[in-house]
Steps between C-alpha positions, in 0.01 A plus 500: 500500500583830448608796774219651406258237581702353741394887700118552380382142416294482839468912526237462218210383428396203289435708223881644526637111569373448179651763305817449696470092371389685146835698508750193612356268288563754199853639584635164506303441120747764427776376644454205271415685189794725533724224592348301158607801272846529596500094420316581183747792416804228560307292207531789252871364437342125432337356183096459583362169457149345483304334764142430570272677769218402653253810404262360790756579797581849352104595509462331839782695640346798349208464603586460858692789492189731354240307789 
């Protein structure tokens, strides 16, 4: 957890828990997203290559992230 919830977690109410868990859950999406374009930065050197993708776990994960 963060300082910053770590200090006001239980100083709010459930209302502000929840945008506190909101914020958390978020900032460490961005932590990964950041960390997967420096990786994908690294691969502009390298020669792309083909693979398959399963289209179903790309909308699923989508649409998690929009509920």
């Amino acid at each position: 957890m963060s300082i910053f919830s770590e200090d006001y977690y239980n100083k709010v109410d459930t209302e502000g828990q929840r945008l506190i868990n909101i914020v958390l859950k978020n900032s460490q999406k961005m932590g990964v997203l950041i960390d997967d374009l420096l990786s994908f930065s690294k691969l502009g050197r390298k020669e792309m290559t083909k693979t398959n993708v399963s289209m179903k776990s790309i909308v699923l994960s989508v649409w998690e992230d929009l509920k």
